[in-house]
C-alpha positions in Angstrom: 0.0 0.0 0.0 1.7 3.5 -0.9 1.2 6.0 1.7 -1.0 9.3 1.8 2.3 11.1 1.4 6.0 9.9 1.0 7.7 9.9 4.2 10.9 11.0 2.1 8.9 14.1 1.3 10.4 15.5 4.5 14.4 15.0 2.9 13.7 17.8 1.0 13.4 20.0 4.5 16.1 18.0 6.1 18.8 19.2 3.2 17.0 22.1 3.3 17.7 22.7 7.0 21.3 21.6 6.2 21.7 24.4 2.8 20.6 27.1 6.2 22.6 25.7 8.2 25.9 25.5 5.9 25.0 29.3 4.9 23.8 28.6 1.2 20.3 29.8 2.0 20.1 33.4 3.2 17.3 35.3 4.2 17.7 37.8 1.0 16.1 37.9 -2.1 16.8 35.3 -4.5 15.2 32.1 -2.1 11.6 31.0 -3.3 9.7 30.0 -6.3 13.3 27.8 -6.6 13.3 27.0 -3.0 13.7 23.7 -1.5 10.8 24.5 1.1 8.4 25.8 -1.8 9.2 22.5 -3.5 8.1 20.7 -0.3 5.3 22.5 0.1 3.8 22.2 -3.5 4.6 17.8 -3.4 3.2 17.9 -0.1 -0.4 19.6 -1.0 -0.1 17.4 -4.4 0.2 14.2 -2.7 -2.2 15.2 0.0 -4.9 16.4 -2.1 -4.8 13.3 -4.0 -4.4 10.4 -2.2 -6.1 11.8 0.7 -8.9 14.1 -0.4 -9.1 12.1 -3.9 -8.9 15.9 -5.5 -6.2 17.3 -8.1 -5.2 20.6 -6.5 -2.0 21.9 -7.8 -1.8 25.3 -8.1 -2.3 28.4 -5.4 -4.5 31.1 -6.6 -8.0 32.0 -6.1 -9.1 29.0 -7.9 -7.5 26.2 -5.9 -8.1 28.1 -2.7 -11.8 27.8 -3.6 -11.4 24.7 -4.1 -9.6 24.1 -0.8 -12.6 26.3 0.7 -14.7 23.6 -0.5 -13.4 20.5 0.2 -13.0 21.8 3.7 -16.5 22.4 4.0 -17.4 18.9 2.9 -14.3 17.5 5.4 -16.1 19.5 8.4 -19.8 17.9 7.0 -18.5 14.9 7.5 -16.3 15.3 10.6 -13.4 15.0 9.7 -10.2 14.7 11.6 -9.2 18.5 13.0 -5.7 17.7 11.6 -7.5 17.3 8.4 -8.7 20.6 8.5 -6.3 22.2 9.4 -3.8 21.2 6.6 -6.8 22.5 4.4 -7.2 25.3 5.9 -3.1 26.2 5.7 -3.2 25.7 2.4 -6.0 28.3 1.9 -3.0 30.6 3.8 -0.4 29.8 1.1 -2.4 30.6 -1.5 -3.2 33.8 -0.3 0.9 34.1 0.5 2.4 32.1 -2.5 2.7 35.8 -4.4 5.3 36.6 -1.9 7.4 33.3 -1.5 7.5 33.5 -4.9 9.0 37.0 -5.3 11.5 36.2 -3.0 13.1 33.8 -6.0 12.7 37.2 -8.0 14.8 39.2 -6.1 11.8 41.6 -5.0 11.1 39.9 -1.6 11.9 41.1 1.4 13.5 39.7 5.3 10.4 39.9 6.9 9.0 37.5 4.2 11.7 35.1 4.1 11.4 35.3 8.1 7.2 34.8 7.7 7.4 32.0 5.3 10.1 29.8 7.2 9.7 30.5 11.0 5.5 30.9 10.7 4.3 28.9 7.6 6.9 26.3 7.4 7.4 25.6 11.1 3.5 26.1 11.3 3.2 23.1 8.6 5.4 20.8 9.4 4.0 21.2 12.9 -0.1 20.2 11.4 1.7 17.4 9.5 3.2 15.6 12.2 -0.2 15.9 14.1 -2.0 14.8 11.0 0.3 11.6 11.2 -0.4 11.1 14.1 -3.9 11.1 14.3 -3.2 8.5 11.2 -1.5 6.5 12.9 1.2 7.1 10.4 4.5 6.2 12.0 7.1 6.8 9.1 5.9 9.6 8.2 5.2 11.1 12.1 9.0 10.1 12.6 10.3 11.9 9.1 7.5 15.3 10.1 9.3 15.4 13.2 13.1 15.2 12.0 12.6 17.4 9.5 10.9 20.5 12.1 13.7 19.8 14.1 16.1 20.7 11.5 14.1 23.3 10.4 14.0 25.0 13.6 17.6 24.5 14.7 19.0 25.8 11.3 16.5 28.9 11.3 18.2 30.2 14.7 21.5 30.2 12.6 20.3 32.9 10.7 20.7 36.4 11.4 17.9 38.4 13.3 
């Protein structure tokens, strides 16, 4: 049986983490729509969407977030898991916020939205999918969620304030 989403999903944060830590990922313009952690972040909502929600969602506009909006709905209808909703629900945020990861691989981002995206929306995500696996009962992927936040948030206090 293939899982919900690939536990080696997470490697992309963990050499992620380790490209922070080793000082090839700065919090300047430049990091973004080429970004290891927007690259996690669109396979993970892929995968997600799919195997779990049995909908295509691929993109992060207006469109998708509708979408989001109403698969969410129908999740709450028919209780759902909170961890459930609240992967949907944080994908609704980064479609209203995917203009500004992506202008930080254009050079026009700023600090304060390299700091957003990694210490709020990252951390936040990789937080709701190790609950999510939890609640699955998902062990691989709890124990790869978990490594990868770990080496997320140690290589994010490396950077400069």
């Amino acid at each position: 049986m293939n899982p919900i989403v690939a536990p080696e999903l997470m490697d992309i944060i963990i050499h992620y983490a380790a490209a922070i830590k080793a000082g090839k990922v700065k919090p300047k313009p430049s990091v973004g729509s080429k970004s290891g952690a927007l690259e996690f972040c669109e396979n993970f909502y892929a995968q997600f969407f799919q195997n779990k929600l049995g909908k295509e969602i691929k993109r992060f506009d207006a469109a998708a977030k509708k979408d989001a909006i109403g698969l969410r709905l129908d999740c709450k209808q028919k209780g759902s898991p909170a961890a459930v909703i609240q992967l949907i629900t944080w994908f609704e945020k980064l479609c209203d916020i995917y203009p500004t990861v992506l202008a930080l691989g254009y050079g026009t981002g700023s600090k304060t939205a390299f700091d957003e995206f990694h210490n709020v929306y990252l951390a936040t995500l990789l937080e709701r999918i190790v609950n999510w696996s939890e609640h699955e009962q998902f062990q691989p992927l709890e124990h790869k969620s978990r490594e990868a936040l770990a080496a997320l948030k140690s290589a994010l206090t490396l950077l400069p304030s």
